[in-house]
C-alpha positions in Angstrom: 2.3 -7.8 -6.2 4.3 -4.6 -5.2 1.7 -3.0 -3.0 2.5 -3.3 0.8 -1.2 -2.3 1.8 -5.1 -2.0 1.3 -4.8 1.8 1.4 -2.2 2.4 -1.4 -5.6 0.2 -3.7 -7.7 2.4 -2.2 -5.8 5.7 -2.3 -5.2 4.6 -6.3 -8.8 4.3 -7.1 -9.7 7.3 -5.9 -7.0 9.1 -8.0 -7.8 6.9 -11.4 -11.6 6.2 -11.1 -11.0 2.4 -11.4 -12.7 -0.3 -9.9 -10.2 -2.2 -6.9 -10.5 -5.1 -9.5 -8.6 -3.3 -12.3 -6.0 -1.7 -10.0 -5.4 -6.0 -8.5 -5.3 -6.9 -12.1 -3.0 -3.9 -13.5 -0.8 -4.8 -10.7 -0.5 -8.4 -11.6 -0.2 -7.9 -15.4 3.3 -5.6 -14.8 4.2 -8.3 -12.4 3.9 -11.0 -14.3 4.0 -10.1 -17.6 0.9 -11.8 -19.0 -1.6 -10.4 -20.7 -4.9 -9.4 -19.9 -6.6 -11.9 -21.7 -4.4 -14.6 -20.3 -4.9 -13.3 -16.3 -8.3 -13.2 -16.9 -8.2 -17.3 -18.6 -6.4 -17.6 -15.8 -9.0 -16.6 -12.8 -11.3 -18.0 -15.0 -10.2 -21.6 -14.5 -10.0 -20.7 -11.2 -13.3 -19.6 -11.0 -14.6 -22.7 -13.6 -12.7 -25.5 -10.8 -14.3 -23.8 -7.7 -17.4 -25.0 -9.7 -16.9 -27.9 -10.4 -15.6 -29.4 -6.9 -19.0 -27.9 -5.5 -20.8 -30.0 -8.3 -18.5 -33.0 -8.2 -19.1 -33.3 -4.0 -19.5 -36.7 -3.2 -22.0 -37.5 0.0 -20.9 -41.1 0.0 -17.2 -40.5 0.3 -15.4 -40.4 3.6 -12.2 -39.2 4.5 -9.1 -41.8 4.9 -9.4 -41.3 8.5 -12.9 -41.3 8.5 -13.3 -38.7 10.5 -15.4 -36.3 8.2 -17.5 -36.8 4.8 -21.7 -36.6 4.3 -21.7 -33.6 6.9 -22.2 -31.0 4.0 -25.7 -33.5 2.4 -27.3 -33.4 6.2 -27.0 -29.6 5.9 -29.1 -30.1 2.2 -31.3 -32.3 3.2 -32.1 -30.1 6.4 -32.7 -26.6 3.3 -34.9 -29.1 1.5 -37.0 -29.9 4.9 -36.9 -26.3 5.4 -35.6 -26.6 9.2 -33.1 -24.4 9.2 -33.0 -21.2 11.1 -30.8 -19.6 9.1 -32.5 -19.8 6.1 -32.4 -21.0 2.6 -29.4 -18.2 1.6 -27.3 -18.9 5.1 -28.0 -22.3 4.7 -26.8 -23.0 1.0 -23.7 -21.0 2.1 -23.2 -23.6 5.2 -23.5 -26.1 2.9 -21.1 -25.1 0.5 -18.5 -24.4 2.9 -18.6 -28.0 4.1 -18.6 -29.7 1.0 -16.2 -28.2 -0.1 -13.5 -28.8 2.9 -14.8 -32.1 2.8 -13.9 -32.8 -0.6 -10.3 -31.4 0.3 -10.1 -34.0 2.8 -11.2 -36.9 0.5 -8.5 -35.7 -1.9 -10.7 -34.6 -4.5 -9.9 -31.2 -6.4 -10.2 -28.2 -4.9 -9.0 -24.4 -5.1 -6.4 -23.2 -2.1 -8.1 -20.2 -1.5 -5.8 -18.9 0.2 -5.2 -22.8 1.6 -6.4 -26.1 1.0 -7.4 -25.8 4.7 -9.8 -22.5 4.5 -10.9 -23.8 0.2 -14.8 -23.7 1.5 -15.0 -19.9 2.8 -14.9 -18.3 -0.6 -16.6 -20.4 -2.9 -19.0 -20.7 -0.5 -19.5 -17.4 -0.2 -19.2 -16.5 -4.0 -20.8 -19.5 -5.8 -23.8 -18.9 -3.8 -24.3 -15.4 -4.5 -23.8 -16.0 -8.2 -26.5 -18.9 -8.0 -29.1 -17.1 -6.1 -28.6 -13.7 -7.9 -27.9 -14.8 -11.3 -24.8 -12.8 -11.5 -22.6 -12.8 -14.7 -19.6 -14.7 -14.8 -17.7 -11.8 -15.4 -18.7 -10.1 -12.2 -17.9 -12.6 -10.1 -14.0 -12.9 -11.9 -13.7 -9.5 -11.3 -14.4 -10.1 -7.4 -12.1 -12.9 -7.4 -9.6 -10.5 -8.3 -10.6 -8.0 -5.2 -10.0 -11.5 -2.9 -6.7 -11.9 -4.5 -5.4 -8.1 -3.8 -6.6 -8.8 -0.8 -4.9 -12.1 0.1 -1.7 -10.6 -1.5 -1.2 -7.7 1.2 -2.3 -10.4 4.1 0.7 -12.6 3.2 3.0 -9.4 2.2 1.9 -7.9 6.1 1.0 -10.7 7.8 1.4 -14.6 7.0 -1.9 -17.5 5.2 -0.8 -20.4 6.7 -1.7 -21.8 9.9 1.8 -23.2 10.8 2.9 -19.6 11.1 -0.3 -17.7 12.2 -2.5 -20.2 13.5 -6.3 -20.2 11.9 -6.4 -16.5 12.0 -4.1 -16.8 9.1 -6.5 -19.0 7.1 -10.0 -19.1 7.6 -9.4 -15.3 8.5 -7.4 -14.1 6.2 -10.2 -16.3 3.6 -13.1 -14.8 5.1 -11.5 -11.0 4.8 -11.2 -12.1 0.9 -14.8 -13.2 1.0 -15.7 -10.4 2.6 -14.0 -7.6 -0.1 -15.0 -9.9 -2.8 -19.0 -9.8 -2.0 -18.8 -6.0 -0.7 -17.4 -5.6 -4.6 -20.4 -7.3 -6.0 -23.2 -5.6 -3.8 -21.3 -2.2 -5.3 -19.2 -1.6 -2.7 -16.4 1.4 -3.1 -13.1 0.5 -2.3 -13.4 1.9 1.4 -16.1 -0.4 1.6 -14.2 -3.0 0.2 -11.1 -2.9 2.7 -13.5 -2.3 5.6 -15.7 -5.4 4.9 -12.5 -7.3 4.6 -10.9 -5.9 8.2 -14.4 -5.8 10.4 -14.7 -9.9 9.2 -10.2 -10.6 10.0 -10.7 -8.7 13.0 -13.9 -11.0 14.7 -11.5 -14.5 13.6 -8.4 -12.5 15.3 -7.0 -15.4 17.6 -8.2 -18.7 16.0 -6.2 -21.3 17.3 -5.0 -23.8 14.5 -5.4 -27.2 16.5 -6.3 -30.1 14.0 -7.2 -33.1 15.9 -4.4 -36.2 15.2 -2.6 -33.3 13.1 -4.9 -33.6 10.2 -6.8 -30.9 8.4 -10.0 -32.5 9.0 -11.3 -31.5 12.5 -12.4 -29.0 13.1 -10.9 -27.5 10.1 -13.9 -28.0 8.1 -16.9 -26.5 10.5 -14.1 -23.9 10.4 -14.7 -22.5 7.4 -18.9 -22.5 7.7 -17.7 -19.9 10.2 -15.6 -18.2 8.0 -18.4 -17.5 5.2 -21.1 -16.6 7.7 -18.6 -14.1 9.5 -17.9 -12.8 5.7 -21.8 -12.1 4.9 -22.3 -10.5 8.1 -19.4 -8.4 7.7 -20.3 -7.2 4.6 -23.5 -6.1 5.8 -21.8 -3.9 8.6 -19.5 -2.5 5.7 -22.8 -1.8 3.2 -24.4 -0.2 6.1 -21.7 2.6 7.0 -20.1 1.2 10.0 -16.1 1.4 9.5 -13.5 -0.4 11.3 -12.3 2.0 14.1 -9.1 0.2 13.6 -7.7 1.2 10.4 -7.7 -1.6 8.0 -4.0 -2.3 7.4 -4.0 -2.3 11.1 -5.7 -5.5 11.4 -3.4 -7.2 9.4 -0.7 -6.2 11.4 -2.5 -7.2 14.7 -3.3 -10.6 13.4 0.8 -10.7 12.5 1.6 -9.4 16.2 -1.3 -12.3 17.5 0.2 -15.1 15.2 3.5 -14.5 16.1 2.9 -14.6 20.4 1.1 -17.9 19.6 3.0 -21.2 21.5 3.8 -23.5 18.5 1.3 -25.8 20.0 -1.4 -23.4 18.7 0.0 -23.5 15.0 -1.0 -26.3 12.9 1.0 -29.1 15.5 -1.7 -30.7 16.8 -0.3 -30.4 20.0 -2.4 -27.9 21.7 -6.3 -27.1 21.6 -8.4 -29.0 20.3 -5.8 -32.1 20.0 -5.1 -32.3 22.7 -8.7 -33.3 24.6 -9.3 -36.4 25.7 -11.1 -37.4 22.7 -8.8 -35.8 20.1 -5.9 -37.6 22.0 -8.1 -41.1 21.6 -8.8 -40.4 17.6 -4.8 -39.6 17.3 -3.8 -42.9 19.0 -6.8 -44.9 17.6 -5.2 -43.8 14.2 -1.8 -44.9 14.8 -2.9 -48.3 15.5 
């Protein structure tokens, strides 16, 4: 994608009338050169595999390490017993999020959205909307689309991956993408949009990338529970008025800046953080034995 920031989307939909979905998508097309029809087939697989890892979650399986699995049925069993605090919305969200980084741990299929590490955050987010609301497919394609323009100028401005950013870069830059996507389907304009996305990237700016023994397991996948509760809560600040007092495209950068004064031990080497407690030291050497 040839745009360099949120604010040449914005700036175009206010000069064309189109939705920050068609402006992603018109992009794309002239990039690519597929057709419409085949971008859509193509988000819509997307969209169809998010799905079916959420329905394909497996309570009984446990990662090779053994370090996480069943986490994401305690938090459905707890909605069912109604003891959550959160509530039944919040809590289906939690859940989601869980399975689903659970399931990339177990090596079951999942969607890199915008990495294997941060694949709960969005779904979460999204597939719960579209459940509880009833929303039509189409809709929620269409928002995939905003997370995508969105994740394209993070990685154009800034960096995805946590062995150049740290976990800013992931479960940030996925909860900014959550964010945009579910500002787009409560109606959100496109300055909504782009705010929702930078007030949730700026409250993740920082996140250490530390995974115990080096694996994307812990705490990776409580990681992104906070990502999609950070993206809700954003998006409520967006819908209500309030505005990022730093400028959008701004954020990114920061988070660039942030990511790149990290010590390499903060970046996905599992030799700072986290990793390096006590017991994460224990786990890493009880796993080489």
């Amino acid at each position: 994608m040839s745009f360099k920031a949120l604010e040449e989307i914005v700036n175009i939909t206010k000069k064309t009338d189109r939705p920050f979905w068609e402006v992603v998508l018109a992009e794309e097309l002239s990039e690519s050169q597929q057709t419409r029809a085949e971008a859509l087939a193509k988000m819509e697989n997307l969209y169809q595999a998010m799905k079916e890892a959420d329905q394909n979650y497996d309570s009984l399986l446990k990662s090779p390490s053994r370090l996480v699995g069943g986490d994401g049925e305690k938090i459905a069993r707890a909605i069912e017993n109604g003891t959550m605090i959160c509530g039944d919305f919040i809590g289906r969200v939690i859940a989601k999020a869980i399975k689903m980084g659970e399931s990339n741990a177990c090596m079951k299929r999942i969607v890199a959205a915008p990495t294997a590490g941060s694949c709960g955050v969005i779904p979460a987010v999204l597939l719960t909307y579209a459940e509880q609301n009833e929303i039509d497919e189409m809709r929620i394609i269409e928002a995939l689309f905003v997370a995508a323009g969105i994740g394209e100028i993070i990685a154009h401005r800034a960096f995805i991956a946590g062995a150049t950013g740290g976990c800013q870069a992931e479960i940030g830059s996925a909860s900014a993408m959550a964010a945009g996507a579910l500002a787009y389907l409560r109606d959100g304009d496109a300055d909504t949009i782009v705010h929702a996305a930078a007030l949730a990237l700026k409250s993740l700016l920082g996140l250490a990338c530390d995974p115990v023994a080096g694996l994307v397991e812990v705490p990776c996948v409580k990681r992104n529970v906070i990502g999609a509760v950070n993206a809700l809560t954003s998006v409520d600040m967006a819908l209500a008025g309030i505005r990022s007092q730093i400028p959008p495209d701004q954020v990114i950068d920061a988070m660039r800046l942030i990511g790149n004064a990290m010590p390499a031990a903060l970046k996905e080497t599992g030799e700072g953080g986290l990793a390096i407690t006590p017991t994460g030291l224990a786990i890493a050497k009880g796993l080489k034995e």
